[in-house]
C-alpha positions in Angstrom: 0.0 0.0 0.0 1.4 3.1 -1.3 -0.2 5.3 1.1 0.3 3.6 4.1 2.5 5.5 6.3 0.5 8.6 4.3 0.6 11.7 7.2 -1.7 14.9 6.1 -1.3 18.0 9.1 -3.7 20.7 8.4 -4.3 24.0 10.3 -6.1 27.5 9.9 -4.6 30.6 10.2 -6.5 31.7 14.3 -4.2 29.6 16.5 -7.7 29.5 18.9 -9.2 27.8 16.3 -12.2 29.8 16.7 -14.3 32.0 14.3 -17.0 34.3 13.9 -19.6 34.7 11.0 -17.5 37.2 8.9 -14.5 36.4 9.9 -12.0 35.0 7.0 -10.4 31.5 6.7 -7.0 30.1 5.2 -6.6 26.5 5.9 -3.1 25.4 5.3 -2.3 21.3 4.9 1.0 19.7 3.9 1.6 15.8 3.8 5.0 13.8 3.9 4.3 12.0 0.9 3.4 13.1 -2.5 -0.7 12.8 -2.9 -3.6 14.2 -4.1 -5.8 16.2 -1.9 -9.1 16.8 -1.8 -11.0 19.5 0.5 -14.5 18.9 1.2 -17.3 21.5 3.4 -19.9 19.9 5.3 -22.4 22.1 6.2 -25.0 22.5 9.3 -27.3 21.4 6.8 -25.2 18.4 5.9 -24.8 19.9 2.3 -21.3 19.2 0.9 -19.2 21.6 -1.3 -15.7 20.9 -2.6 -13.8 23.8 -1.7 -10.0 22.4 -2.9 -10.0 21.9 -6.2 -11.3 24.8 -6.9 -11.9 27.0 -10.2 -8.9 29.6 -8.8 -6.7 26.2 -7.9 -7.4 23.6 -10.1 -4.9 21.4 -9.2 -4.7 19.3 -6.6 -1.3 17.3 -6.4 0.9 17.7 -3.3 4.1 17.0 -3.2 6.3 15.5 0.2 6.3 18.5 2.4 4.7 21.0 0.4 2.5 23.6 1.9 -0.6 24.0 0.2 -3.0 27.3 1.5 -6.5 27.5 0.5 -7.6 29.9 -0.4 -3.6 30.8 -1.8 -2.6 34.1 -1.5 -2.8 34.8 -5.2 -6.0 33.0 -5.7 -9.2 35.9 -6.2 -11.2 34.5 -3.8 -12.1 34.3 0.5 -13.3 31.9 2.6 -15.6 34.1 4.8 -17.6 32.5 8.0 -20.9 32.5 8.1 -24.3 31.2 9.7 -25.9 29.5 11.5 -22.7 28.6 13.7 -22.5 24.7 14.7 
């Protein structure tokens, strides 16, 4: 199994974790081996959006060690917090 000792660490850019309707979001995730990654938003409706790939970052190979930030700071979009919280 290719993938077996596969490690993904992601983080946001509050180091409390903690955010507020408004508030703006930059998740960054890096692995130790190369992969592909995928990014998915589950909702308090339990809809689900794919938020990495994306139209402004299409692609979505990572290599060994690579930091990846979604949104990027290039890319011509936010992530911006909003209701209802849960």
């Amino acid at each position: 199994y290719y993938f077996r000792n596969l490690r993904i660490t992601a983080w946001v850019d509050h180091s409390s974790n903690t955010y507020r309707p408004g508030d703006i979001v930059t998740l960054s995730v890096k692995a130790n081996q190369d992969a592909y990654l995928t990014i998915l938003d589950v909702g308090t409706s339990g809809r689900v959006h794919m938020i990495f790939p994306n139209r402004f970052q299409r692609d979505n190979r990572i290599r060994a060690g690579q930091i990846i930030q979604v949104p990027s700071d290039d890319a011509d979009f936010d992530f911006q917090v909003s209701g209802p919280v849960g």
